[in-house]
C-alpha positions as CSV (number, residue, x, y, z in Angstrom):
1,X,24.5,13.6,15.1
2,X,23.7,11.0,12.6
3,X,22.2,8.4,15.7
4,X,19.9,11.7,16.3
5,X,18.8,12.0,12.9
6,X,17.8,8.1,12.7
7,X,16.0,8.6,15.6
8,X,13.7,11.7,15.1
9,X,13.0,9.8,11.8
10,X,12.3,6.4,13.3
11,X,10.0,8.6,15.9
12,X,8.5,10.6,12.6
13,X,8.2,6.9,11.0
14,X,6.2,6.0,14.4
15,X,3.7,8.7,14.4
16,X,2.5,9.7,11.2
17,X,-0.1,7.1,10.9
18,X,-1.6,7.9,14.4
19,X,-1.8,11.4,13.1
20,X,-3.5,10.1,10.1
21,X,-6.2,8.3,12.0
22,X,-6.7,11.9,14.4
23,X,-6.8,13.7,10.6
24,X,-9.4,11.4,9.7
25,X,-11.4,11.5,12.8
26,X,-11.6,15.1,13.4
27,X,-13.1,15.2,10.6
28,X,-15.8,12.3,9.9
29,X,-17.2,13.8,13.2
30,X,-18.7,17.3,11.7
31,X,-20.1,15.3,8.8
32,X,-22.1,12.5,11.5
33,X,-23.7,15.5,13.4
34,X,-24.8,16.9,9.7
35,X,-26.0,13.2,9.2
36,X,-27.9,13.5,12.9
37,X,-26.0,11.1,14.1
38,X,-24.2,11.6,17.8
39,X,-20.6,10.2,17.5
40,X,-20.1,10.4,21.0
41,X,-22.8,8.0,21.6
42,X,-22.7,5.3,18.4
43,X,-25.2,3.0,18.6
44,X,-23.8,-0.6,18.5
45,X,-21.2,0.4,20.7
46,X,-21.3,0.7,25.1
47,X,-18.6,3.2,26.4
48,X,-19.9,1.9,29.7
49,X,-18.6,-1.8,31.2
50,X,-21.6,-3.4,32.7
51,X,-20.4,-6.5,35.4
């Protein structure tokens, strides 16, 4: 029981930042479209690879 515990903490440990970036992300977004800015479509950035 005590290997499980490390685990699920080492996982916790693992994930918290990611959901600290998501957190942060979902929501910057509401204030760029009150800004009039498009998120999905930033403007120094391609989302399209062009060979």
């Amino acid at each position: 029981m005590t290997e499980l515990k490390q685990v699920v903490q080492d996982y916790y440990l693992g994930i918290v930042p990611l959901l600290a970036v998501q957190k942060f992300y979902m929501g910057i977004s509401p204030i760029l479209v009150s800004l009039g800015y498009n998120p999905d479509a930033p403007v120094v950035l391609n989302k399209v690879t062009r060979t």
